[in-house]
C-alpha positions as CSV (number, residue, x, y, z in Angstrom):
1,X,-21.4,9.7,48.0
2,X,-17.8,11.2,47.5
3,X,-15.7,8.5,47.1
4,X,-12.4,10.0,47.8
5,X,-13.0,12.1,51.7
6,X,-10.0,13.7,52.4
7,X,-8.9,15.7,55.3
8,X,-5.9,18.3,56.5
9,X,-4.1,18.9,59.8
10,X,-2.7,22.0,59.8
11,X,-0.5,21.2,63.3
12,X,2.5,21.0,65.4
13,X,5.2,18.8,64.3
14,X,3.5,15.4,64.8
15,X,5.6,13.5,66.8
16,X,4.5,16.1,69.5
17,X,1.2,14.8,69.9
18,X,0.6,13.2,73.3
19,X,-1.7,10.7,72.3
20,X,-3.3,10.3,76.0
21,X,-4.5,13.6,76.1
22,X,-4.4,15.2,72.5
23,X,-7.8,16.6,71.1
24,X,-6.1,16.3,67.1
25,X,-6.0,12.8,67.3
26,X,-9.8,12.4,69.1
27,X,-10.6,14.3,65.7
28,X,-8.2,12.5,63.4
29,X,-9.7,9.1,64.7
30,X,-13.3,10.1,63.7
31,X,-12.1,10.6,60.6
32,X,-10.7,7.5,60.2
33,X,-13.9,5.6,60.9
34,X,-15.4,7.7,58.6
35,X,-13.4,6.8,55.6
36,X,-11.4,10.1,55.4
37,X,-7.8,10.1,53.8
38,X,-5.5,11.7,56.4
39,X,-2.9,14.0,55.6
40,X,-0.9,16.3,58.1
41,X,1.3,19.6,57.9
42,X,3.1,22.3,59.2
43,X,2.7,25.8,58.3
44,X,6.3,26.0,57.3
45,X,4.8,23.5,54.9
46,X,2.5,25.5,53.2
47,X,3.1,27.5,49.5
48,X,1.5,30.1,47.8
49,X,2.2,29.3,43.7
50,X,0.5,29.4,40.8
51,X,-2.7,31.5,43.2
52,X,-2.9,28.2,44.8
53,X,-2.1,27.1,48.2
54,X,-0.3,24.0,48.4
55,X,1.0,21.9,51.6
56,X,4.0,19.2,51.5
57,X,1.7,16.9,53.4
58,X,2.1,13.5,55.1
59,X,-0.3,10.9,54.7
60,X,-0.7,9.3,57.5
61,X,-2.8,6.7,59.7
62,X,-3.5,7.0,63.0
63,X,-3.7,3.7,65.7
64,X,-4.1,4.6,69.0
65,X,-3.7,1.5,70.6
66,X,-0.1,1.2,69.5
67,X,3.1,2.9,71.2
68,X,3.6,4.0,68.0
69,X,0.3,5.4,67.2
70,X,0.9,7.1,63.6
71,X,2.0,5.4,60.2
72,X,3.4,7.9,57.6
73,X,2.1,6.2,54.4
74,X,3.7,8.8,52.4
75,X,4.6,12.4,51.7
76,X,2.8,14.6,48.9
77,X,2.2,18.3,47.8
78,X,-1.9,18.2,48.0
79,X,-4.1,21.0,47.0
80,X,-5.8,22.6,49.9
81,X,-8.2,23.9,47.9
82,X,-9.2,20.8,47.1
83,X,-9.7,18.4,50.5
84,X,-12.8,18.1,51.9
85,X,-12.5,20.0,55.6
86,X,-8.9,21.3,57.1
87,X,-8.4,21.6,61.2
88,X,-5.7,24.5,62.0
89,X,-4.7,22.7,65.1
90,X,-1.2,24.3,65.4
91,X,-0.5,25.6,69.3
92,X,-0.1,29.9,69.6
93,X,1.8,31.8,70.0
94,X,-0.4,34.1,67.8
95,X,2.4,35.7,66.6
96,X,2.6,36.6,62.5
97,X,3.7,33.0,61.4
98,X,0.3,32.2,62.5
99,X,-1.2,35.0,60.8
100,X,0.4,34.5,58.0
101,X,-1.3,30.8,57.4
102,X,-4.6,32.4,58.5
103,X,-4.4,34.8,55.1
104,X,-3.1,32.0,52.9
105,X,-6.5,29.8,54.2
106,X,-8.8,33.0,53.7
107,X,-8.1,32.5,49.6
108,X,-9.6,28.7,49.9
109,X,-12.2,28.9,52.7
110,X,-15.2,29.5,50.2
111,X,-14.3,26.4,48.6
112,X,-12.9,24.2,51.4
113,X,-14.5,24.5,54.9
114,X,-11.9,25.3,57.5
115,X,-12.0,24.6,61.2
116,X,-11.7,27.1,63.0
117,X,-12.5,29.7,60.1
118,X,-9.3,31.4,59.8
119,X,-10.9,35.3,59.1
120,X,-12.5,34.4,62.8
121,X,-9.6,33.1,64.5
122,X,-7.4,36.1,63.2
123,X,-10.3,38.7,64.6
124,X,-10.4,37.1,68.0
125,X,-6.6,36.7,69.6
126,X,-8.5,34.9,72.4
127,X,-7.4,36.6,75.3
128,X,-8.6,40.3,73.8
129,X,-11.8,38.8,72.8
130,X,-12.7,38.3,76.3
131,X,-13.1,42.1,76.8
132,X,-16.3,42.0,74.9
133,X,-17.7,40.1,78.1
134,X,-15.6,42.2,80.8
135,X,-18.7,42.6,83.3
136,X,-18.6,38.9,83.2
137,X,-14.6,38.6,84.7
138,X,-12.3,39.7,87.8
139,X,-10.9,43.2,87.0
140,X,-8.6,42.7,84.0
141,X,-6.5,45.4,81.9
142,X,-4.0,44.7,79.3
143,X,-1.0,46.6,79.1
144,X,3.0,47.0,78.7
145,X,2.9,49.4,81.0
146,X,4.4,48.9,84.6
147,X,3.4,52.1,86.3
148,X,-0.4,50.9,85.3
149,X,0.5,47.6,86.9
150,X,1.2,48.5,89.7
151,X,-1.0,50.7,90.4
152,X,-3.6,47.9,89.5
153,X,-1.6,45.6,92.1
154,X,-1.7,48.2,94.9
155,X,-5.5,48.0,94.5
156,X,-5.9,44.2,94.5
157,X,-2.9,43.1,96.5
158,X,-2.6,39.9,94.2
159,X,-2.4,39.8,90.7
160,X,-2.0,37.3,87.8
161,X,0.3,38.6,84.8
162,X,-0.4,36.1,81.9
163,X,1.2,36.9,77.9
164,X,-1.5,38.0,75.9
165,X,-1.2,36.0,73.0
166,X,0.4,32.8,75.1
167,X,-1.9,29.5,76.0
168,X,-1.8,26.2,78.3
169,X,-0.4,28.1,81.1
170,X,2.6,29.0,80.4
171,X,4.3,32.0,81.7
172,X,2.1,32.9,83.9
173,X,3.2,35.0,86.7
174,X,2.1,35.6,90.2
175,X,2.6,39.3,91.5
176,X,2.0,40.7,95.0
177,X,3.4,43.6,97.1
178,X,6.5,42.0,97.8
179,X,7.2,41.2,94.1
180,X,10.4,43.1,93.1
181,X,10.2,46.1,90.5
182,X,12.7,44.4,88.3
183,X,11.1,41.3,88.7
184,X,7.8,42.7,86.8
185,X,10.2,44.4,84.3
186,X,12.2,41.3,83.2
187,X,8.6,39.7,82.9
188,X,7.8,42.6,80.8
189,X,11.2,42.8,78.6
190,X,10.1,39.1,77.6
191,X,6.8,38.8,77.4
192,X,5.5,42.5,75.7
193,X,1.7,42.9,76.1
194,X,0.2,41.4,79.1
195,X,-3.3,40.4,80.4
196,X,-3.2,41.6,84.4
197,X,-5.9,40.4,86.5
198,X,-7.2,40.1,89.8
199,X,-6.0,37.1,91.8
200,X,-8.9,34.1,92.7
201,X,-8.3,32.4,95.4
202,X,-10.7,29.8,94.3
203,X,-8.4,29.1,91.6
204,X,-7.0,26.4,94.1
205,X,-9.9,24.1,93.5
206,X,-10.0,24.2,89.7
207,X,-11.4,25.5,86.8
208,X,-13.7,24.7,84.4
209,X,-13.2,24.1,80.7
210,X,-16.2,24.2,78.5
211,X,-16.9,22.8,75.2
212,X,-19.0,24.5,72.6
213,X,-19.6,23.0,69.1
214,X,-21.3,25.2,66.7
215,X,-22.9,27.7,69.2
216,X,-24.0,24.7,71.8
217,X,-22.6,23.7,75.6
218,X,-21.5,19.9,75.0
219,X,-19.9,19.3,78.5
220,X,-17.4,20.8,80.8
221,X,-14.4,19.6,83.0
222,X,-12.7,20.4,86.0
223,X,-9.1,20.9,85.8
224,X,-7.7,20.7,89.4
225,X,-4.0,22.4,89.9
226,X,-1.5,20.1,91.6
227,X,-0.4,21.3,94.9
228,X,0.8,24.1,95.2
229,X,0.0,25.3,91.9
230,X,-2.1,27.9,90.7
231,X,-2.1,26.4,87.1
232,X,-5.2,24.1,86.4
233,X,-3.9,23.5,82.5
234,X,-3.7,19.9,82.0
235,X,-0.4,20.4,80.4
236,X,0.9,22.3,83.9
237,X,-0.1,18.9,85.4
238,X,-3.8,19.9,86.4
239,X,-5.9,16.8,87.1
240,X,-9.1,16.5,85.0
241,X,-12.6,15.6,87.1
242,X,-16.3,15.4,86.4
243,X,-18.0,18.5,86.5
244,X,-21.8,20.2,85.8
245,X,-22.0,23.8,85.8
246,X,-24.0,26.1,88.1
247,X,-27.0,28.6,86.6
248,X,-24.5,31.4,86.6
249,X,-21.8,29.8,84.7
250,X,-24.7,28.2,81.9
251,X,-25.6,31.7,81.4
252,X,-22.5,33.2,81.1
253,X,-21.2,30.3,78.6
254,X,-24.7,31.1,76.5
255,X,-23.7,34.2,76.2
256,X,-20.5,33.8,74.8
257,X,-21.4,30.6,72.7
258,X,-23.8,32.8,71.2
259,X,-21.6,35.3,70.6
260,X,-18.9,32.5,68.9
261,X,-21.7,31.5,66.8
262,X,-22.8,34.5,65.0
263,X,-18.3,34.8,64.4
264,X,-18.2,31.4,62.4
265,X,-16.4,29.7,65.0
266,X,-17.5,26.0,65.1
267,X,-15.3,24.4,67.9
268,X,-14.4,26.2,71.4
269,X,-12.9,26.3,74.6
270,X,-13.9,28.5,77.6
271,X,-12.4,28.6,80.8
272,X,-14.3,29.5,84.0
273,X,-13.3,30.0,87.4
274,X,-16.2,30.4,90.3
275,X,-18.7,31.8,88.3
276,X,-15.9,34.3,86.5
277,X,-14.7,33.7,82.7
278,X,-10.8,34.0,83.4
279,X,-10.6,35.5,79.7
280,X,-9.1,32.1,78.1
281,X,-11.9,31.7,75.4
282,X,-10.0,29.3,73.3
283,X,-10.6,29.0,69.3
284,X,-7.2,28.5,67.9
285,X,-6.7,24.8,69.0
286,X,-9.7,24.0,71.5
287,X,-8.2,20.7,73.7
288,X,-9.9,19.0,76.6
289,X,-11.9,16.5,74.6
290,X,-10.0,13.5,75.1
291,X,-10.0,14.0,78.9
292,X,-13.7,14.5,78.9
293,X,-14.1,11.1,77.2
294,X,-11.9,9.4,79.5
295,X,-14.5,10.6,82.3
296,X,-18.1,10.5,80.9
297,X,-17.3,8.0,77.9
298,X,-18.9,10.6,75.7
299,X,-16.7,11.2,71.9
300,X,-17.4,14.9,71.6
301,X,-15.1,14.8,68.0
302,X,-18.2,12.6,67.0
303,X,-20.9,15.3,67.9
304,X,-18.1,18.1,66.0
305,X,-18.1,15.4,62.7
306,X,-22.1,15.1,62.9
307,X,-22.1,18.8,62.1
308,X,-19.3,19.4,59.8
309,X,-21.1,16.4,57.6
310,X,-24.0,17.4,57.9
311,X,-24.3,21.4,58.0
């Protein structure tokens, strides 16, 4: 056996991480009791020298039970190349920054296995990637048009304009026909290309997030919006609950479990709303699994590490 196991977050600065809801540090903490060395980085970290890629990395230890749940042994260039698995766990925007560290991970992924593959996540900017299962959602364009939206609006009365490339809820604005024109522009003006969709009511009472590891359903929550909220994101202050899913929804996750499989993508998120996928299928930095452990007491980073090991 290897003695030397070695891992690399590739994340958000790390004093961001809450540690009550934070999938990275589910992962981070399987690792530990795996006997993996720990270290974490930025992608303003990263350099391209000498045709390798190198990250100013901090070692660190993780202790959940402690207000102040990380130690920062030290801070080293490591060798990306040369660590045994590395999680790109950094938040979108999917803007070029992100990109960027995607094609820098490409030149070590045959040697270093990467999670989420970085040629996948750059092919599938999440929100887009739902068009492949279109028959499966409410009626949904993309655009930066506004003549097209609202002409979309005037046939579906309510509509939900949400940034393309965006994630956890935010900007996410609700349109009807007493919306103001330059309301929609100024939305527009700052936000570029947008996802418009058909308004569900039943968003009221939650949606589901489902887990896929390696092509496989592992669990689901709800996420319920707070009152008077049409944002179910755990971060917008949704409330997580048990959840199973109906026939429907099973099918429709297959589908598109399958169809994550066959793309090299090992850990996912997909959001559902009554029986609809609302076009969140989330590969960049899948979260939820903390939440779902708090309710079922089921570890879904150990089922994620019993593959990665063992694939």
């Amino acid at each position: 056996m290897k003695k030397n196991k070695t891992i690399a977050i590739q994340g958000d600065p790390i004093n961001l991480i809450n540690k009550n809801t934070d999938t990275t540090l589910l992962i981070a903490l399987e690792a530990q009791r795996r006997k993996y060395k720990i270290y974490y980085y930025e992608t303003k970290d990263i350099t391209f020298i000498n045709n390798k890629v190198l990250a100013y990395s901090k070692e660190v230890f993780f202790n959940e039970n402690k207000k102040n749940f990380y130690h920062i042994k030290r801070k080293k260039n490591i060798d990306l190349k040369k660590v045994d698995f590395i999680f790109m766990r950094q938040n979108p925007p999917f803007n070029m920054n992100y990109i960027t560290a995607t094609f820098l991970l490409d030149k070590i992924s045959k040697h270093t296995t990467i999670i989420n593959d970085p040629t996948a996540v750059r092919n599938l900017p999440e929100k887009i990637y739902s068009t492949k299962f279109l028959k499966h959602m409410p009626p949904t364009i993309f655009t930066q048009n506004l003549n097209e939206i609202e002409k979309f609006l005037k046939k579906y009365k309510k509509v939900v304009l949400k940034p393309t490339h965006g994630y956890g809820g935010k900007n996410v604005f609700l349109i009807n026909k007493k919306t103001k024109r330059k309301e929609i522009l100024k939305y527009l003006k700052k936000n570029k290309d947008v996802m418009v969709q058909k308004f569900l009511y039943r968003v009221r009472y939650g949606d589901k997030r489902v887990f896929i590891i390696n092509g496989r359903i592992k669990g689901a929550i709800l996420r319920v919006p707070k009152k008077g909220s049409i944002l179910s994101n755990i971060a917008q202050g949704g409330t997580a609950m048990k959840t199973s899913l109906s026939k429907k929804e099973l099918i429709i996750t297959k589908k598109v479990a399958s169809d994550l499989k066959k793309r090299n993508i090992v850990l996912a998120g997909i959001d559902i709303v009554s029986n609809y996928l609302t076009g969140d299928i989330n590969v960049t930095s899948p979260t939820g699994l903390k939440n779902y452990k708090d309710l079922t007491n089921v570890d879904l980073s150990k089922d994620l590490w019993n593959f990665l090991e063992n694939k």
